[in-house]
C-alpha positions, 0 to 999 in steps of 0.5 A, spaced: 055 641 731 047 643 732 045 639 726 049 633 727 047 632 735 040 632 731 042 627 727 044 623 733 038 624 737 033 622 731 038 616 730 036 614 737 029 615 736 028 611 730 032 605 734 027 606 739 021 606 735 023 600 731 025 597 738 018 599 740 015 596 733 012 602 732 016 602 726 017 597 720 024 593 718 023 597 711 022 604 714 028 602 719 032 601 714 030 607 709 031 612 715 037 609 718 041 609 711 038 617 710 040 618 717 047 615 716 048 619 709 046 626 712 051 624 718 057 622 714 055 628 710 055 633 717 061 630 718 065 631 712 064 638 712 065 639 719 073 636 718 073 641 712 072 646 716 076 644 721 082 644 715 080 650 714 081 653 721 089 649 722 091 653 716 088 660 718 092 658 725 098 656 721 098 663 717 096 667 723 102 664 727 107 665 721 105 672 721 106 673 728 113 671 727 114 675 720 111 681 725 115 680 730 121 678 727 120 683 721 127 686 721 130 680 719 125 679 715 127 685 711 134 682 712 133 675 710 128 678 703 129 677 696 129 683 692 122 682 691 119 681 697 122 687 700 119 691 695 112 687 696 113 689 704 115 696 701 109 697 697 104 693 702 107 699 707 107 704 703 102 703 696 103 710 695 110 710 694 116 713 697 119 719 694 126 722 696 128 729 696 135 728 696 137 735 697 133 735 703 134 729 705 127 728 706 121 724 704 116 729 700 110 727 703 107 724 710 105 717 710 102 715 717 106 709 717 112 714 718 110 715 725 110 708 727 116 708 732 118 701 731 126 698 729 123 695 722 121 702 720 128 704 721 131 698 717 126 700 711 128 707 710 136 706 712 134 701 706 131 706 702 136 711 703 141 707 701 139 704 695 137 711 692 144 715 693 148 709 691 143 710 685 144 717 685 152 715 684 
């Protein structure tokens, strides 16, 4: 916005000096069209960055929405997307001893008291004793 307020103040003193005729019609022209081009030039960038910020708003408020909602989330999942929720809250793995029905290592994630997590593991849980069978 800095660069193109100063834009608009030296369009306004090259109309001044050439209203003042300190400035030729030739030189007028020449500045008036650069000034133009720049500010044109500004204001293209700044709508693409306006663009930009719809859309990291865009994404930041449907990853609101998945984080709260995120137990439906799992439940309304294709078979792929459970496995990237899994992988992108446990990339090391989860590895379940069956015959001490419990997690071989401890992942920080596991003490996060929240609903989601427990969906997660009753998932997990199930999906490898009916594999088991």
């Amino acid at each position: 916005m800095r660069r193109l307020d100063d834009q608009q103040a030296l369009n306004r003193q090259t109309i001044e000096a050439r209203v003042r005729g300190t400035l030729s019609q030739a030189d007028f022209e020449t500045l008036k069209a650069s000034i133009e081009a720049e500010m044109a030039r500004i204001q293209e960038q700044i709508k693409a960055l306006d663009s930009q910020v719809c859309t990291m708003e865009a994404l930041v408020k449907q990853t609101e929405r998945e984080v709260i909602n995120f137990g439906e989330s799992w439940k309304q999942a294709t078979g792929r997307r459970k496995r990237e929720i899994q992988t992108a809250l446990f990339p090391e793995g989860l590895v379940y001893d069956q015959r001490h029905l419990f997690l071989n290592h401890f992942n920080h994630l596991l003490v996060i008291d929240t609903p989601f997590m427990l969906t997660i593991l009753r998932a997990l849980v199930s999906r490898r004793f009916t594999a088991a069978v």
